[in-house]
C-alpha angles and dihedrals in degrees: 000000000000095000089053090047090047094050081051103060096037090055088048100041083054094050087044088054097055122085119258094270116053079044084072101047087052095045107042105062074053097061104029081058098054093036089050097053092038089053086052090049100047082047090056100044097046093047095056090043084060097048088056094047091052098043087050096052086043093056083043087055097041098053098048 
């Protein structure tokens, strides 16, 4: 765990050290990427949540 710790610091005391804006040329792929996959898995995971909820009210319906 301290390597990692230590890989950790030394990666954020050199983006620390660049100007702004080469900051946001490092960070944003970064964070487009991980908003990105996190968008396709909350998709996934909602979409399947609303299938259920409609097959369910559908064999409600069904069966009354």
């Amino acid at each position: 765990m301290n390597g990692f710790l230590n890989w950790w610091d030394g990666n954020e005391l050199w983006l620390s050290g660049l100007a702004f804006v080469l900051q946001a040329m490092v960070v944003m792929p970064v964070v487009l990427a991980v908003a990105y996959f996190t968008a396709v898995l909350l998709d996934a995971v909602l979409g399947r949540g609303i299938a259920l909820v409609r097959r369910a009210r559908h064999a409600d319906g069904a069966a009354g």
